[in-house]
N, C-alpha and C positions, 0 to 999 in steps of 0.2 A: 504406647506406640507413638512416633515421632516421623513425621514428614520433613526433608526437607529442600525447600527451592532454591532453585539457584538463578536470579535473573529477575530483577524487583520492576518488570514492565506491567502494562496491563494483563495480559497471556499471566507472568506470574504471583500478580496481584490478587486476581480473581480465584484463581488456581488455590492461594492461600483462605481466599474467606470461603471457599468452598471445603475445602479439608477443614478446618475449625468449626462451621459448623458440621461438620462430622465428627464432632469430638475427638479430634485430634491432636498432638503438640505438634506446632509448626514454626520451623525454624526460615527465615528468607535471607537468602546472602547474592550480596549484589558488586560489582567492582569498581563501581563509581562511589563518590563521597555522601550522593544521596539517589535514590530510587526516582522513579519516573521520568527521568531526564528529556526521555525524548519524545516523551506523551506531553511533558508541559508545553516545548518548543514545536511541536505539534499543532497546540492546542495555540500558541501566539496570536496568531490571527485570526482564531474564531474556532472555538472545538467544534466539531463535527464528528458528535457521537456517534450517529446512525444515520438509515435515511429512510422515510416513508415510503419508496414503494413497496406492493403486493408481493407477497414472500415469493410468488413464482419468478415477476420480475427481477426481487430481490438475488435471488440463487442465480440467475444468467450471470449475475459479477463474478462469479467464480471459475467461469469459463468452463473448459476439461476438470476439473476439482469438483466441481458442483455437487455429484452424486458422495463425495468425502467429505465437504462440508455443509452439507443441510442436517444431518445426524445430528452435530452441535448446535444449530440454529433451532434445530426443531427444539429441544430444552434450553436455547437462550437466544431469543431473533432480536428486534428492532423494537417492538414492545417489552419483553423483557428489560433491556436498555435501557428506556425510559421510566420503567418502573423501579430500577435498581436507583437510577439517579433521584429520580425522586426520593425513593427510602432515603438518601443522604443528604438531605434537602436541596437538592438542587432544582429547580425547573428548567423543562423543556419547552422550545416550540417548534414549530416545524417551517421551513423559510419557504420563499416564494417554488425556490430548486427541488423543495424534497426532500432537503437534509435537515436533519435533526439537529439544533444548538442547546446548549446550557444558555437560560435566562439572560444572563449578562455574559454570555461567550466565551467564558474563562475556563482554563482548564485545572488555575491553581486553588480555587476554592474548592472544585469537587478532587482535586487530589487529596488537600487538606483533609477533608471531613473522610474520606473515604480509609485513610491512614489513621487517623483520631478511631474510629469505628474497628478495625482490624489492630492495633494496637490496646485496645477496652478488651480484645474478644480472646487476647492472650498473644498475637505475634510478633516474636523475635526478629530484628531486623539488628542485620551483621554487614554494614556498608565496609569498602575497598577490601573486600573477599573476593578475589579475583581465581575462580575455579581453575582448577589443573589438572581433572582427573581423577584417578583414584590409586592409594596404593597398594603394596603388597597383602596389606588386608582385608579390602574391600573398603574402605573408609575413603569419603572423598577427602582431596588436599586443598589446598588454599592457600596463595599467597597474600599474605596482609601484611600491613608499613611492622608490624610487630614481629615479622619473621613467621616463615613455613608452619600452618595447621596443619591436625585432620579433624574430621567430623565423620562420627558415625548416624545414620541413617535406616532408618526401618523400611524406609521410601525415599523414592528422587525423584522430583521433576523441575526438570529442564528446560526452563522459560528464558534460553539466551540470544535471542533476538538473530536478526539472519546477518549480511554486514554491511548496513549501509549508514551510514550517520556514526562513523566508528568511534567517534569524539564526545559520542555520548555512553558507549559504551558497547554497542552493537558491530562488533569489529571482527564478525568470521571465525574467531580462534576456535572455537570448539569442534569444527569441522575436522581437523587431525585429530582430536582427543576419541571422537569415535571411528573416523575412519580404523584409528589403532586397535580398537575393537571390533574390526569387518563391519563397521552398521553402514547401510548403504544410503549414502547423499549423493541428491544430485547436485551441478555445480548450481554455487549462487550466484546469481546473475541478476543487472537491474532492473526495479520494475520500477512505473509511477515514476519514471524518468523523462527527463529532457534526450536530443538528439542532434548531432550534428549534421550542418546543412554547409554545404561551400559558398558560403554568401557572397559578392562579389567587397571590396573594403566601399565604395561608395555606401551601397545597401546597408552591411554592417556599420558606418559611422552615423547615419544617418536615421536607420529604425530600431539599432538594439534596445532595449527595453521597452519599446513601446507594444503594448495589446493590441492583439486582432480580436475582435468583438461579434459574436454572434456570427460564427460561420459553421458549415456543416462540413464531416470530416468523415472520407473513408478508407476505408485500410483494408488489406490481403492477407492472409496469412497463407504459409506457404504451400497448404492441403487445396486452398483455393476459398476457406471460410470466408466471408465478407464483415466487417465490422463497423455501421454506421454511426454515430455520435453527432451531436449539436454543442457548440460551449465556445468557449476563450481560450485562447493562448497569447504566449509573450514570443515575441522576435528577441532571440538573444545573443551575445557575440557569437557563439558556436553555433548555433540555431536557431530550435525553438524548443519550448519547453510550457506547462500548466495543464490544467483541469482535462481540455477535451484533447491532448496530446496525453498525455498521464490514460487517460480508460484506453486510448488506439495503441501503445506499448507495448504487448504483450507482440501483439500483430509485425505491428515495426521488427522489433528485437527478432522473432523468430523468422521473418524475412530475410534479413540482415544477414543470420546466423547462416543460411539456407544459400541464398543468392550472392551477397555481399553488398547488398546496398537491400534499402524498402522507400516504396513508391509511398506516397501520401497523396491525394485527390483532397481539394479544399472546393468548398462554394463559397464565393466570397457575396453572395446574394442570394441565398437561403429562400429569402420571402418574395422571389420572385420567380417565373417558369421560363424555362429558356426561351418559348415562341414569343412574349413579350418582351423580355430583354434583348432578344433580335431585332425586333420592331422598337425598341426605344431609342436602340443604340443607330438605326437606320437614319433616324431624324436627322437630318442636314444640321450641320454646324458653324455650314458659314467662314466667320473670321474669329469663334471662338479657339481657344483652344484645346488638342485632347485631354487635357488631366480638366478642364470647364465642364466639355463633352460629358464626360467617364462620371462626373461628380452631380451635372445634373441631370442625364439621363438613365444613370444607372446608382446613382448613393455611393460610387465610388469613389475616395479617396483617400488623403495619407496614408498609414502602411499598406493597405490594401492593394492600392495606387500604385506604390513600391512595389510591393507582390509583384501585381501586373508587368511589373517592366524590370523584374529580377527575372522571370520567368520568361514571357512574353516574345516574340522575336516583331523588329518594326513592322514589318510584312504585316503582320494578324492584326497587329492596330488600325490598318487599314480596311479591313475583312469585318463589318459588324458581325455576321456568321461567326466568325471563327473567334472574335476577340470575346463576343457574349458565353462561347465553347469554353474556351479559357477560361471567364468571371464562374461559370457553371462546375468545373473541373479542370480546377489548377493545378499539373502534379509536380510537387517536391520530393525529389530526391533527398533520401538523407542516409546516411555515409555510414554509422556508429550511434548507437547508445552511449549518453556520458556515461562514466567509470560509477561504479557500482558506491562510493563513497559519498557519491551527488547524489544517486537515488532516494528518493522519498522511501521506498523498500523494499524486500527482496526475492525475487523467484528463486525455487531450488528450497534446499534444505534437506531433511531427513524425510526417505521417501515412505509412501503410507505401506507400503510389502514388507519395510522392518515394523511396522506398528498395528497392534490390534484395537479393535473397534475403542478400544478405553486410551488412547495416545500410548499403550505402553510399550515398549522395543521388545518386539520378540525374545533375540536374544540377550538378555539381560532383564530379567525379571525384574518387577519393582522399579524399574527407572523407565518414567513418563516424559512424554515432550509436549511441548505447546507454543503455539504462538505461532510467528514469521521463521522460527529454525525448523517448521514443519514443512512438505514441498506444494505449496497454493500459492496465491495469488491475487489479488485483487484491486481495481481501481481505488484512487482516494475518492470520499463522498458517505462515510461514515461505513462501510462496506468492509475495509481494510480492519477497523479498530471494532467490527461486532463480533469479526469471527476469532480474533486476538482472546478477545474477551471471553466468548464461549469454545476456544478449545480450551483454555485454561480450567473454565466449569469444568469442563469435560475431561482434562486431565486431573484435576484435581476430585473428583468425584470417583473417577477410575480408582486412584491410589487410594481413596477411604477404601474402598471394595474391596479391594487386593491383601489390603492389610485384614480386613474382616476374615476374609477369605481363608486365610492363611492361621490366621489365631483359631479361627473354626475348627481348621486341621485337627491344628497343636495341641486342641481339646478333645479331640475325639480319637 
């Protein structure tokens, strides 16, 4: 019996050392020149395998999915994770945030060792196979620099990523290859995204890339859910974009989609209560001036500062009331999610009503899916890459079964 993957990410990584040890042959074919591309690039500035909270808090990151993806958490969570990288010698620790790192932060040494270990264990790896479907015999096709494959297959799963970062290989195509077989996807659309904001060009020349630092962030979805956060972001020529705009996303975008525009509500002083920053900001100022004011009675300034008076009307600067309102709940309009190609990764995919409890498509027996081409979701913060990881378990455990299953049959 012979498995084989199409989509050399994490999702079909794992998917792989989990069929093998089920004593399987497994074959991986990928359409880039080498595997993992966008887990390394990923991983550039500090992998972020998982993250320390409590499994319960852990499952809130998945929003509406939650009840779909705790199944595979519950046989692969955030401990798991840690204990996989270990077996591959990697160390873990856990940061100030909660998120989980490899020792020295790297993603290329636990790719390394983790390919070393799945290549010992028996797997085939067949780079610029660029999947096409299947043909008139059921055999999937392939285009490679060598001219048109097929491959026959006992099993398939489908770990080709949803489409964002297309240049690493995750670039949507397979979304017509099942549409053509009625499998139902919903559209892909950005997650873990940046947002356009109409910045005025002074604002925009003056704070693009600069961080806003430790502010509170809340968001609407369009049912009326509420979604709080604390963290960083960047001011960037279209907007803003990072960590605690990336978790309020989901919010944004389905506002967006809803209304045509999503509100964003900023505290730009968190560690402080509005009736004291009323009373700080009351203090006579004399002959100083307001951005002196703003900075020492309130820790207000640069971009923040800007905020204030991209937002702000002169009026309310006058108003301690109303401008401490503002420092408290500052709302940004933002226009658009960037284009799905910017996104860090991607909502939509193959919806869970084509797929039973094992990732497999109803209709088309034997062929499993896994990863971000499934339809969840999730902030970056080591969240995104656990459940990558264990739906791939999870497909790939499925298709050992399938295959048992079915030789069971064949024998009785």
């Amino acid at each position: 019996m012979n498995i084989a993957i199409i989509g050399g990410g994490p999702a079909g990584l794992m998917a792989a050392e989990t069929a093998l040890a089920g004593g399987v042959q497994v074959a991986l074919y990928d359409s880039m020149p080498s595997v993992g591309r966008k887990f390394l690039l990923a991983g550039k500035g500090g992998l972020n395998l998982t993250h320390s909270n409590p499994s319960d808090l852990f499952l809130t990151r998945y929003g509406d999915r939650r009840a779909q993806v705790a199944p595979w958490l519950a046989e692969f969570g955030a401990d798991a994770v840690r204990a996989w990288a270990q077996g591959l010698g990697i160390d873990t620790y856990i940061g100030s945030s909660g998120r989980v790192f490899p020792r020295d932060m790297k993603a290329a040494p636990l790719l390394r060792a983790w390919l070393r270990r799945l290549r010992q264990a028996g797997l085939a790896i067949y780079v610029r196979h660029r999947w096409c479907g299947w043909d008139e015999h059921k055999a999937l096709r392939f285009d490679t620099p060598q001219g048109p494959t097929s491959v026959r297959a006992d099993a398939v799963i489908l770990a080709l990523g949803g489409g964002s970062w297309p240049n690493l290989g995750s670039d949507g195509a397979w979304v017509s290859v099942l549409g053509a077989r009625s499998i139902s996807v919903a559209p892909l659309r950005p997650a873990n995204c940046g947002f356009d904001v109409g910045w005025t060009e002074h604002f925009r020349a003056k704070f693009a890339g600069h961080p806003v630092k430790t502010v509170g962030v809340v968001a609407k979805s369009p049912t009326g859910a509420v979604m709080r956060r604390m963290g960083e972001f960047v001011i960037t020529e279209t907007g803003l974009e990072g960590g605690v705009i990336y978790a309020v996303a989901p919010f944004l975008r389905d506002e967006i989609e809803a209304t045509g525009k999503g509100t964003l509500r900023l505290d730009l002083a968190p560690d402080r209560e509005l009736p004291r920053l009323i009373k700080d900001l009351s203090q006579p100022r004399g002959k100083k001036t307001m951005a002196t004011h703003l900075q020492r009675r309130a820790h207000i300034d640069g971009v923040k500062a800007g905020l204030l008076r991209e937002i702000v009307s002169k009026d309310d600067f006058t108003d301690p009331t109303r401008l401490a309102a503002a420092i408290k709940s500052l709302h940004i309009t933002v226009t658009a999610p960037r284009p799905l190609a910017e996104a860090i990764s991607t909502a939509g995919g193959v919806e869970f009503k084509a797929l039973d409890k094992r990732l497999m498509l109803r209709a088309l027996p034997g062929v499993f899916c896994a990863g971000e081409m499934v339809d969840w979701e999730a902030p970056t913060g080591g969240y995104l890459l656990t459940a990558c990881l264990a739906s791939g378990r999870t497909a790939g455990a499925g298709a050992v079964a399938w295959l048992a299953e079915r030789a069971g049959r064949g024998r009785s």
